[in-house]
C-alpha positions in Angstrom: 36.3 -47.5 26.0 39.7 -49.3 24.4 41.3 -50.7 26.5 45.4 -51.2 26.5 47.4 -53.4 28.5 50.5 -52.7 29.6 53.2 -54.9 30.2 55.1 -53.8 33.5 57.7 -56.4 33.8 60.5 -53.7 33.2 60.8 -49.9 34.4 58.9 -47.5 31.6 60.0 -44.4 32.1 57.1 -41.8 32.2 57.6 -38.0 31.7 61.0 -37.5 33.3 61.2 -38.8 36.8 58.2 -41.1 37.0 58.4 -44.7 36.3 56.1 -47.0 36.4 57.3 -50.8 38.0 56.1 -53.9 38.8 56.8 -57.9 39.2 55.6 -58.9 35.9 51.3 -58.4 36.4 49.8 -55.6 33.4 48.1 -52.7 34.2 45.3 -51.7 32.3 44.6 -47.5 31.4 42.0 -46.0 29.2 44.1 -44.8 26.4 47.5 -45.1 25.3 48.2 -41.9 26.4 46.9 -42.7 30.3 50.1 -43.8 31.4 51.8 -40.6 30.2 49.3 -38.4 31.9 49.0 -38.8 35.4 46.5 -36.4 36.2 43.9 -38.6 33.1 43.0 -40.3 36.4 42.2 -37.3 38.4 45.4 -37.1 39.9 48.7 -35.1 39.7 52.0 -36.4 40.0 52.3 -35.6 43.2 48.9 -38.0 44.0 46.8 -35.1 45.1 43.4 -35.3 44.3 42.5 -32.7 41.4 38.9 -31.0 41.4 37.0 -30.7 38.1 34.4 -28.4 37.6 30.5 -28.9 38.6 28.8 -29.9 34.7 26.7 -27.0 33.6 23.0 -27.5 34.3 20.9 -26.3 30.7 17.7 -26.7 31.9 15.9 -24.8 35.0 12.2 -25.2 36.2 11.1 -21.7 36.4 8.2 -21.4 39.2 5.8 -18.5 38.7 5.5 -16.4 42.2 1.9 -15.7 40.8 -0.1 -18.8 40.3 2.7 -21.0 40.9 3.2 -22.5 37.6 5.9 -24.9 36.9 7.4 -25.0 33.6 10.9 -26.7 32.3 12.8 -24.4 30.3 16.7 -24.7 28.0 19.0 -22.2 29.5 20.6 -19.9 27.3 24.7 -20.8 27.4 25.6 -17.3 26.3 23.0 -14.7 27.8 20.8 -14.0 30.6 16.7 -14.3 30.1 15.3 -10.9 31.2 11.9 -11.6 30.6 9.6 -14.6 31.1 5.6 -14.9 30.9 4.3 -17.5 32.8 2.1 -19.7 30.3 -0.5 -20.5 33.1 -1.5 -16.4 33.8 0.6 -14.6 31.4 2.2 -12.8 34.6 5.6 -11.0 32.7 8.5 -12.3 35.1 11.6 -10.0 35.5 14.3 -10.9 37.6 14.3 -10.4 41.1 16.9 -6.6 42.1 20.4 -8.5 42.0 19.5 -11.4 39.9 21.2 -11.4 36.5 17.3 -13.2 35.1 14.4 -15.1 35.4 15.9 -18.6 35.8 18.7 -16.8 38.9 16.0 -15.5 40.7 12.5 -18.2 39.3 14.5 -21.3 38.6 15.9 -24.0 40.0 19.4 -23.7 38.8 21.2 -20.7 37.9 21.7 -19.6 34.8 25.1 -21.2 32.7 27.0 -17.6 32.6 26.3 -17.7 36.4 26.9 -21.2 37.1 30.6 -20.3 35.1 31.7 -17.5 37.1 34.2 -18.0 40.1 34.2 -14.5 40.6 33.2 -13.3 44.6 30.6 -10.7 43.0 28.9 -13.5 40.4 27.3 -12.7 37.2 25.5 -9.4 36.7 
């Protein structure tokens, strides 16, 4: 991280109304551009909080209904997995009727195209 200090003895005017004051101390912002950018903090101008996105899992342990096999698998970012064999009893997995795939209905996260979608109906 670089850090930049701000000296905030005067007013600094900061994207049109905004200003930033103080009584001579220095404020301290991740990048140059921080002080310009209210919400680089995770906040609008305003001061409300703003909500970021959940990171995208890529990996899922898929558990075999069968035998009951664990196994640690990459998520595909841009498809769905239709078909899975379990490596412990070669048991062909298909996803479950309203699952989009295996790692939806077997794993323990969803898959990243479901994980994406903000849509009331999900992924299909």
């Amino acid at each position: 991280m670089i850090e930049h200090t701000l000296d905030t003895t005067h007013s600094i005017p900061l994207r049109g109304k905004l200003r930033l004051q103080n009584n001579g101390s220095s404020a301290a912002f991740d990048s140059p551009d921080a002080a310009l950018h209210p919400t680089a903090h995770g906040y609008d101008p305003r001061g409300r909080r703003i909500l970021r996105p959940a990171p995208v899992i890529l990996e899922a342990t898929i558990t075999c209904p069968l035998c009951g096999h664990r196994q640690t698998e990459a998520m595909p970012t841009d498809a769905c997995l239709h078909f899975y064999e379990c490596a412990a009893c070669r048991e062909m997995l298909k996803p479950k009727a309203g699952d989009c795939c295996v790692f939806c209905s077997y794993g323990s996260a969803k898959c990243p195209p479901r994980q994406l979608d903000t849509s009331p109906g999900g992924h299909q």
